[in-house]
C-alpha positions in Angstrom: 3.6 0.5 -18.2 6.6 -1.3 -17.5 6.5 -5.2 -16.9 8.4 -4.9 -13.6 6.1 -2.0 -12.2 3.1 -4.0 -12.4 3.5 -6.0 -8.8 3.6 -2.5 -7.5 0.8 -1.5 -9.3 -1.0 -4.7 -7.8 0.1 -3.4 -4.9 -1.6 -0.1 -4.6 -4.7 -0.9 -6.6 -5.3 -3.8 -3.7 -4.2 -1.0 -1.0 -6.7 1.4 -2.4 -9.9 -1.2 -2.7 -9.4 -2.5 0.9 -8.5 0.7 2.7 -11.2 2.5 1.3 -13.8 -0.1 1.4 -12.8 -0.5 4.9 -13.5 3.7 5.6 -16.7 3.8 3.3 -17.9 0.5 5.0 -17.4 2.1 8.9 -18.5 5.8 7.5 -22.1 3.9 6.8 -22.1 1.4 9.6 -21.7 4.5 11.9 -24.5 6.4 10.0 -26.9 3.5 10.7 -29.1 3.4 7.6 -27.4 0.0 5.4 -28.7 -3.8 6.5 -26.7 -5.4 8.9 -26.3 -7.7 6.7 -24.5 -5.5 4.0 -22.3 -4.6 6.8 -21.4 -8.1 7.8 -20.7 -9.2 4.0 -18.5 -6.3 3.6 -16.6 -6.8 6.5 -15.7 -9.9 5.1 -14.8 -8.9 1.8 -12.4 -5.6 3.2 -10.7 -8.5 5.4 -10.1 -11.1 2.4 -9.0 -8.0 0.2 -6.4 -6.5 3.0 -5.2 -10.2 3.2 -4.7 -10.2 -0.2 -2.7 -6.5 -0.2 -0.8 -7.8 2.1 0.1 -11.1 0.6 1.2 -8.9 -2.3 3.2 -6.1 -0.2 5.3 -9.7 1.2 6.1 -11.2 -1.8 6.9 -7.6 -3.7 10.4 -6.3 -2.7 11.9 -2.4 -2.2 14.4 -2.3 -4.7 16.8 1.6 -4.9 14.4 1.8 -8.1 12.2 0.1 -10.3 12.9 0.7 -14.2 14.0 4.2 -13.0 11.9 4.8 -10.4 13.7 5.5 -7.3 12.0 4.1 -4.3 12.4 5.0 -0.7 12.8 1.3 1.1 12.7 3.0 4.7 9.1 3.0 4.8 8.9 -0.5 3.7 8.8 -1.9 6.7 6.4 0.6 8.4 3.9 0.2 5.3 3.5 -3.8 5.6 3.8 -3.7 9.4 0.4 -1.0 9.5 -1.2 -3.6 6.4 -0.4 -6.6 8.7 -2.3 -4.6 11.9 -5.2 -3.6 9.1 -6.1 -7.2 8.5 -6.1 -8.3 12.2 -8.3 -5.3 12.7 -10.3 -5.7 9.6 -10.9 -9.3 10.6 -11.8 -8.4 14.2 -14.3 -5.8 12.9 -15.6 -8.2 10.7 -16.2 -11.1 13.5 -17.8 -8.4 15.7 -19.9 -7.6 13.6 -21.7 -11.2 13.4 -21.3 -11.1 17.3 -20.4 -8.6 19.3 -22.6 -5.6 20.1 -22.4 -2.2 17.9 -20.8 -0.2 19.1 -17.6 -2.6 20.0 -17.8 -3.3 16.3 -17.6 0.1 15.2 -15.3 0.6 17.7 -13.3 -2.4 15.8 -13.8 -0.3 12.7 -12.5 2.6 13.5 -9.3 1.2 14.6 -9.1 -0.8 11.8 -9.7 2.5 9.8 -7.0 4.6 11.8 -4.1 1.6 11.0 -5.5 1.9 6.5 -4.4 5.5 7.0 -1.1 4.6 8.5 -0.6 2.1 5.6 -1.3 4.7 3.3 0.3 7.3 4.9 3.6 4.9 5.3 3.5 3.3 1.0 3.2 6.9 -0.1 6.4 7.8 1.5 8.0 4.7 0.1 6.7 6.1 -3.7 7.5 10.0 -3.0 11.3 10.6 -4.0 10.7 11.2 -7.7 7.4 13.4 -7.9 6.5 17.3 -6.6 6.4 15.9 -3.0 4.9 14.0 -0.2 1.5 14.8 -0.1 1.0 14.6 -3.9 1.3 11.0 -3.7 -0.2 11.0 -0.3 -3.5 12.7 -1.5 -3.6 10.5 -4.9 -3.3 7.4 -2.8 -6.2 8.5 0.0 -8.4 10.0 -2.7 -8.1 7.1 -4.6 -9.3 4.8 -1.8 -12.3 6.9 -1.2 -12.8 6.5 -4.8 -11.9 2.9 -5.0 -14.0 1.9 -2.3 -17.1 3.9 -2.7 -17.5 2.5 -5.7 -16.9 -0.9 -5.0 -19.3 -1.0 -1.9 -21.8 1.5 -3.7 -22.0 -1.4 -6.2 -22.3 -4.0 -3.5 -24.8 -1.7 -2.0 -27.1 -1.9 -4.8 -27.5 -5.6 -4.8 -29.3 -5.4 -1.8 -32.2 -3.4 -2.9 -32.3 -5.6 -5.5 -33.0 -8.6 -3.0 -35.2 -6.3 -0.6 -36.7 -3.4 -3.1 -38.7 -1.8 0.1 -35.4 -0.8 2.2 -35.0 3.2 2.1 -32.9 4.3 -0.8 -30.7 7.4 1.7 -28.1 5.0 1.9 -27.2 4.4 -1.9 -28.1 8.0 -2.4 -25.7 8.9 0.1 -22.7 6.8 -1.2 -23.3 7.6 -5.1 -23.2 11.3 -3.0 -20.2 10.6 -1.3 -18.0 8.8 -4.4 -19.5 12.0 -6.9 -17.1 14.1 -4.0 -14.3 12.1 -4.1 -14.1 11.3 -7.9 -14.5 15.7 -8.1 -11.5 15.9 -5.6 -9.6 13.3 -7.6 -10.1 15.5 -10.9 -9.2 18.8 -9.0 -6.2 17.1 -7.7 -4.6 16.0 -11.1 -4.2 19.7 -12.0 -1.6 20.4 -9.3 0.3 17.1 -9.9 0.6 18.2 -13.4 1.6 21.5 -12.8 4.1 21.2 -10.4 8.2 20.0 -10.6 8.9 16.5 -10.2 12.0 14.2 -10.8 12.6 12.7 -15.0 12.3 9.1 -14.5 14.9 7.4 -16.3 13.6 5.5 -19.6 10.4 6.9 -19.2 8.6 8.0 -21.7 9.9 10.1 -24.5 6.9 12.4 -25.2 5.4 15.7 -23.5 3.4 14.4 -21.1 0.2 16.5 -22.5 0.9 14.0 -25.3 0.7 10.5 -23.8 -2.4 9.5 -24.7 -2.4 6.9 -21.5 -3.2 10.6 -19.5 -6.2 11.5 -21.7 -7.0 8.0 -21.0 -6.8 8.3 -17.7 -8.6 11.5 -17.8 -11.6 10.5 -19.8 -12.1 6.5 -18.9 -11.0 7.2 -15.1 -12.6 10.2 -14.1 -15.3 11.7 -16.5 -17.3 8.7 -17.2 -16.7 7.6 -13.9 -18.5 10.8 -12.9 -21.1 10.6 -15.1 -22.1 7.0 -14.7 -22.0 7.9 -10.3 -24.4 10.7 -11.4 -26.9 8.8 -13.4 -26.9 6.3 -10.3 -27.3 8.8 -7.8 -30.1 10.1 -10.0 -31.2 6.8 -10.3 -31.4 6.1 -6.9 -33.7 8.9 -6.0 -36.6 7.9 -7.9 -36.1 4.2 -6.7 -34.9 2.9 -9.9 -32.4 0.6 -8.2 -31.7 -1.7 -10.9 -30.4 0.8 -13.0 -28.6 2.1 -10.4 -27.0 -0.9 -9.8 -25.7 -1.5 -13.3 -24.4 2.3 -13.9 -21.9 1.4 -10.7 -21.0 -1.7 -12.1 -19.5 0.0 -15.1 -18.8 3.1 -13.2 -16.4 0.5 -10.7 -14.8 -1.0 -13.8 -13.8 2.3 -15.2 -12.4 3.6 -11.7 -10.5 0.2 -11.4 -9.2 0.5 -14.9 -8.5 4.2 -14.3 -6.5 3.8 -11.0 -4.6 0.6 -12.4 -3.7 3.5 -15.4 -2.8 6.3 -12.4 -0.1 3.7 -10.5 1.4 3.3 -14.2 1.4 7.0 -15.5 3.4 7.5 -11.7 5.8 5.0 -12.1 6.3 6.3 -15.7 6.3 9.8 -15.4 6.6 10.6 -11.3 2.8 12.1 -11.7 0.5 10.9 -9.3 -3.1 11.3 -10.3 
């Protein structure tokens, strides 16, 4: 990974935790079955992250390209605009929750969910030029929200069985559920984006892509232990050993973070979004 691509990679790794916190978060609130508390804590935490994406999306500028990488500067713009509106949501949900009654704050929520979309929606056009096409990059970003924030708030999740081991364990069993999907659509995904044509990035990488050991990287740290170790929990979880659970997402949210953070450098490198 090139020096000057990591601010963008900052960029979308940040993107990717708040957004998808901010969908996993309202997907649980709205099924009912997590502590109001959890709900209230992780409001906070979506809001500080999407103020922190979109403290990096100000200071990090749309260049023509970035060490080869053409980038598409109309979407610019758009993308910080829909971040900007995220936070003010995300904040709003967040304070309704300690207030307001339930259904306003999942109301809050779900707005605040519709305008993460938009920001993805809008950052994957400004990264499409080089690669097979929109939705590749689309799909990588979106998938790797869900991925991103399951995992994070799965973790989170855990901690509170750990402070109150008689709540019912259907709502860690049904994240752990929910991330095993996503991190399955991730790895179906990478075969496509692999497969199809996509741009030569200038002064990227002089090897076969099947040879960059960064992919098989990706490949084995960022997906199939992350699988495995969101299995184990989800097994975990079921027989109430919420403990272990807890610590099989901790490592299984530092290998999806380290596996994402190698995805936004393999794309910028190669044009491959995985």
């Amino acid at each position: 990974m090139n020096a000057e691509a990591l601010p963008y990679t900052l960029l979308l790794v940040l993107v990717e935790l708040a957004v998808g916190g901010l969908w996993v978060l309202w997907g649980a609130h709205l099924r009912g079955h997590v502590a109001r508390s959890f709900v209230q804590f992780s409001a906070a935490l979506v809001a500080v992250t999407a103020g922190l994406a979109l403290l990096a999306a100000l200071k990090v500028s749309v260049p023509a390209e970035v060490e080869g990488y053409p980038l598409d500067d109309a979407y610019a713009g758009p993308a910080r605009l829909l971040l900007a509106v995220t936070l003010g949501l995300s904040t709003a949900y967040f304070l309704a929750t300690l207030t307001a009654a339930r259904p306003l704050a999942l109301a809050l929520g779900g707005a605040a969910s519709l305008a993460g979309l938009g920001t993805v929606a809008a950052l994957a056009g400004v990264f499409s030029p080089p690669a097979w096409g929109y939705a590749g990059v689309f799909l990588a970003l979106a998938v790797g929200s869900l991925v991103a924030g399951g995992v994070s708030l799965g973790m989170v999740l855990g901690h509170w069985y750990l402070v109150t081991p008689r709540l019912p364990e259907r709502p860690l069993r049904e994240v752990t559920a929910f991330l095993l999907a996503a991190l399955v659509v991730q790895a179906l995904l990478l075969a496509p984006n692999l497969a199809l044509p996509r741009e030569t990035i200038p002064g990227g990488p002089d090897m076969p892509l099947g040879q960059n050991p960064f992919l098989w990287l990706r490949i084995a740290g960022g997906l199939a232990l992350p699988l495995l170790f969101t299995y184990m929990a989800y097994d975990s979880s079921g027989i109430r050993a919420m403990q272990s659970a807890t610590g099989l997402l901790y490592i299984a949210m530092a290998l999806v973070l380290g596996g994402e953070i190698l995805a936004k450098g393999l794309m910028l490198a190669t044009g491959v979004p995985s």
